[in-house]
C-alpha positions in Angstrom: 22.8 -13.2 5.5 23.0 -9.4 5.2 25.6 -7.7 2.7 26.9 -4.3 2.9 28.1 -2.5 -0.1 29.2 1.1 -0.6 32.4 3.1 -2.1 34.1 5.2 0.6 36.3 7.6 -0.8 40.3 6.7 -1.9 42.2 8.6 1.1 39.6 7.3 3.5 39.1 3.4 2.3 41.4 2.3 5.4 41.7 2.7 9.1 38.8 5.1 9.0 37.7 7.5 12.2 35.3 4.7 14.1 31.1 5.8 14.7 30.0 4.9 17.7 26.1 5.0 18.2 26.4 8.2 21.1 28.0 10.2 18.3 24.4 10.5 16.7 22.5 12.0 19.2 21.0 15.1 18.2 21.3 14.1 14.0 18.1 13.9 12.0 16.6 10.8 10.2 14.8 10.5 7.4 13.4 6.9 7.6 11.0 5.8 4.4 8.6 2.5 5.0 9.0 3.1 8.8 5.5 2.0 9.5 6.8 -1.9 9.8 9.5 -4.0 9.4 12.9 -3.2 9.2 12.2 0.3 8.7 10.3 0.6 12.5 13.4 -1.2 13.6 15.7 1.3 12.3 13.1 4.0 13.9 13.6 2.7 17.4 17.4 1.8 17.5 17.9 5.5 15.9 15.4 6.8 18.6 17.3 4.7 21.4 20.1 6.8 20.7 19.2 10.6 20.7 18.3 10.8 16.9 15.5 12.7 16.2 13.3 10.8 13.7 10.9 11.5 11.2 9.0 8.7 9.7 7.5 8.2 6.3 5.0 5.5 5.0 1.9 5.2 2.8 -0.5 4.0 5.9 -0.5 6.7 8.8 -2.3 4.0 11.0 1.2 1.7 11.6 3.3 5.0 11.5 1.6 6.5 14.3 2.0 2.8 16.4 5.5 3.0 15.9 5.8 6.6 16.8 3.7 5.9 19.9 7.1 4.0 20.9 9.8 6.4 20.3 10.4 9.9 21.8 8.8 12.6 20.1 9.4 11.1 16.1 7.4 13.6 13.4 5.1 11.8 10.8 4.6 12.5 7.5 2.9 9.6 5.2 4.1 9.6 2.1 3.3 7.7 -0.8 7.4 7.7 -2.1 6.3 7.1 -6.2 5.1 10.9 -5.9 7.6 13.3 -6.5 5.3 16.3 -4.8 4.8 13.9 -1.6 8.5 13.2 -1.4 9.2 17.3 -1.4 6.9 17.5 1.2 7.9 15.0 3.3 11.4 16.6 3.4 9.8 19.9 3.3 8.2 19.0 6.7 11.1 16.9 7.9 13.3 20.3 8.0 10.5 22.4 9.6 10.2 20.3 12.3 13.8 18.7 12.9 16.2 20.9 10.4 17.9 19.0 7.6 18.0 15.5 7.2 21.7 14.0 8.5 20.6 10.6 7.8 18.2 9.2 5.0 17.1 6.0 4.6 16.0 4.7 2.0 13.7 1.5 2.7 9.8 1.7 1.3 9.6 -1.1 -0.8 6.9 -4.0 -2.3 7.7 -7.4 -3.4 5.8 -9.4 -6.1 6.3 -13.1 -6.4 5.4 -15.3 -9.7 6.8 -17.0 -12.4 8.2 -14.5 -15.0 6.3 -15.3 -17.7 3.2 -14.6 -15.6 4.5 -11.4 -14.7 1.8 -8.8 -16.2 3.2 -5.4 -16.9 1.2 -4.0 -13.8 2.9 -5.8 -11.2 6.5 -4.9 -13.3 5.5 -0.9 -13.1 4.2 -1.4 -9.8 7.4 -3.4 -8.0 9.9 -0.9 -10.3 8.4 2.4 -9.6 8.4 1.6 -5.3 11.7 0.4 -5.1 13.8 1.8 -7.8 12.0 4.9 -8.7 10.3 6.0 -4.8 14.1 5.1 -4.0 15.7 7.5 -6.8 13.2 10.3 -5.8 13.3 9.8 -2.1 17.3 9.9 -2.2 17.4 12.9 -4.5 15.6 15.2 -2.3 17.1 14.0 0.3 20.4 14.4 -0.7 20.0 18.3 -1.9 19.2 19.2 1.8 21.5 16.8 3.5 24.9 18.6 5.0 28.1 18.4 2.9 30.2 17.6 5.5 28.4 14.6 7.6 25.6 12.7 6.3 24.6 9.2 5.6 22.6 8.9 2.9 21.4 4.8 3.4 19.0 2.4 1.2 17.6 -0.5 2.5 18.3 -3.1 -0.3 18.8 -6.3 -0.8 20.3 -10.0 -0.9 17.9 -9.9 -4.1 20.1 -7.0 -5.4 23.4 -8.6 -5.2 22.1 -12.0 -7.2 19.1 -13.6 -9.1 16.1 -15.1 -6.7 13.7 -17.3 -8.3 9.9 -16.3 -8.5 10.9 -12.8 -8.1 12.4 -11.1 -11.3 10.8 -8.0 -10.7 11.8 -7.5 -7.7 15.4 -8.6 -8.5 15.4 -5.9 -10.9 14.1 -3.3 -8.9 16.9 -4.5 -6.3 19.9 -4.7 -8.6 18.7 -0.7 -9.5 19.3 0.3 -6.3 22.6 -1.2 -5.5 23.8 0.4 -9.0 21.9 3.9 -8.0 24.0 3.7 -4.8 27.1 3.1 -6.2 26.5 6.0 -9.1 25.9 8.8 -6.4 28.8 6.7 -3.9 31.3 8.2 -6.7 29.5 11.7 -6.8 29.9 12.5 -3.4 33.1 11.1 -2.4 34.9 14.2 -1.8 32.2 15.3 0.4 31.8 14.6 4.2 28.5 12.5 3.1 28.4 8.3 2.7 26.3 6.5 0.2 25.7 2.7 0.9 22.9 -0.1 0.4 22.4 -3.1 3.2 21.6 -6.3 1.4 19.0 -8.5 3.7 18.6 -12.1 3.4 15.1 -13.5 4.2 14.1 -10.8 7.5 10.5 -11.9 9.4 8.3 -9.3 8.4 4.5 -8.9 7.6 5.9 -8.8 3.4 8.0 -11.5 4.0 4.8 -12.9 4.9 2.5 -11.9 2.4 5.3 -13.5 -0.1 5.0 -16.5 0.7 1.7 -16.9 0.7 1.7 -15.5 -2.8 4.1 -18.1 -4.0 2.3 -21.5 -2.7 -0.7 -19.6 -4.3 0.7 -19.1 -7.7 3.2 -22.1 -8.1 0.9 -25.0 -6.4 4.5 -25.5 -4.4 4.9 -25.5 0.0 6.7 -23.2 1.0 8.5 -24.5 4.5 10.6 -22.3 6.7 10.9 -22.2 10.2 11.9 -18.3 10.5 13.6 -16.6 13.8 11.2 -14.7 16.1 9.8 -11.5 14.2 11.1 -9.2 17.0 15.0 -11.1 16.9 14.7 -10.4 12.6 13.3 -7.0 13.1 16.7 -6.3 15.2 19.3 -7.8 12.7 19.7 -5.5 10.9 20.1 -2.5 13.1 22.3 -4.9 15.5 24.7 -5.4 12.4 24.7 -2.0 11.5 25.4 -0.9 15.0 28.4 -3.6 15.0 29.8 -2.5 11.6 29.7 1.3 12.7 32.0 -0.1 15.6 34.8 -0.9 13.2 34.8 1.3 10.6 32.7 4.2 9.5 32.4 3.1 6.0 32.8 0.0 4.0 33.6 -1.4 0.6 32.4 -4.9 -0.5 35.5 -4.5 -3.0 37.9 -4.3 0.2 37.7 -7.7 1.8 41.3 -7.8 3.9 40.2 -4.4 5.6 40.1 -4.2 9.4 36.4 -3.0 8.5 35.3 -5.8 6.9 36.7 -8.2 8.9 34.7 -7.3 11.8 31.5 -7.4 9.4 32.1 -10.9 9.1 32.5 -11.5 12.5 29.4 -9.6 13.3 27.6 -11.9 10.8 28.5 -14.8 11.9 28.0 -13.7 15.9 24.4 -12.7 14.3 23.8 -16.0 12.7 24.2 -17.9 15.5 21.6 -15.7 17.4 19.4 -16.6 14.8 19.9 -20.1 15.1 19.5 -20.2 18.8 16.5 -18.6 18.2 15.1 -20.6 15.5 15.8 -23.7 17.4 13.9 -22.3 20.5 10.8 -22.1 18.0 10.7 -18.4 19.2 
């Protein structure tokens, strides 16, 4: 499942202008964690559409496989828990492309484990990549981002919206960013810029992965999934996203009878059938 939540402003909540994907061509994205994942996946439906992208990660190796995909993207690594690397990567972002239209927001790191064998190193370590990297990445972003368009997106998730088991750090980390969102939603919703989080379910990627792993490891328990294909979860998201913007511009998780989010939850559920097609294929 993927959740959307955000807090468009009062005179726009309904039967708002509809975004199609051409009317991005030529805008600027600032895409953290877009070495893998759902942040290359972002990278190349972006790219597909005339946006010129920059992409930010800790490891320059899968950044500049990505890039070797798209049309022309700039590369900055960046490790996003250092303020000075985040002013640069924006810093280098507008030399080469102008001013970031579109941020988002999706370097993160997961850490699975019983709570109380949670040592305070893996807490400051899952809490200052995805709530603080996401605060400092979104802050810079935001001072050079236009007033009057810009889409200031973080890649959250379903972890955000409700508790997980094995995972209370990064529950916490999670639930920060969907309350960070909604904080800066209200403080720019006069402006011509957007502030919302997408909320993944489980997505097929190499930390998905890892996390699993990590849990039969540390519980003694088997984990058993049969996921999608990795390239069919790598596209969710940006499929979704791409069918949302179809309806509606913005949407509120508070407004459930609007046009907008009624054709979210036909999009999921067109989407989750894909999946299961998929899954039943063994893809």
């Amino acid at each position: 499942a993927t959740s959307f939540t955000g807090s468009p402003s009062a005179a726009k909540r309904r039967h708002l202008r509809c975004e199609t994907m051409s009317e991005l061509t030529g805008k600027h994205a600032v895409i953290t964690g877009a070495g893998t994942g759902i942040g290359a996946a972002c990278a190349a439906a972006l790219d597909a559409h005339g946006v010129r992208v920059t992409l930010a990660g800790r490891r320059r190796a899968p950044l500049e496989e990505v890039a070797a995909t798209l049309n022309s993207p700039h590369v900055v690594p960046t490790d996003a828990t250092k303020e000075d690397e985040v002013a640069r990567l924006f810093e280098s972002a507008k030399n080469e492309f102008g001013a970031a239209d579109i941020v988002i927001v999706n370097a993160g790191v997961e850490a699975s484990g019983p709570f109380a064998r949670t040592d305070l190193a893996t807490w400051e370590r899952v809490i200052g990549t995805n709530l603080t990297g996401s605060f400092l990445t979104a802050r810079e972003g935001l001072a050079q981002m236009p007033t009057d368009w810009g889409r200031l997106i973080f890649i959250a998730s379903i972890a955000g919206l409700r508790g997980t088991h094995f995972a209370a750090p990064y529950c916490a980390s999670k639930h920060g960013v969907v309350g960070m969102m909604k904080a800066i939603a209200l403080e720019t919703v006069k402006s011509g810029v957007t502030v919302n989080a997408v909320c993944p379910g489980f997505v097929a990627t190499p930390m998905t992965e890892r996390n699993v792993v990590n849990i039969m490891e540390k519980t003694g328990r088997a984990v058993r999934t049969r996921a999608p294909s990795t390239a069919l979860q790598f596209r969710s998201v940006a499929r979704l996203e791409h069918a949302r913007r179809r309806r509606c511009s913005e949407s509120s998780a508070s407004t459930s009878d609007a046009p907008c989010a009624r054709g979210e939850q036909a999009a999921l559920a067109r989407l989750g059938a894909a999946i299961a097609r998929d899954a039943r294929r063994g893809e």
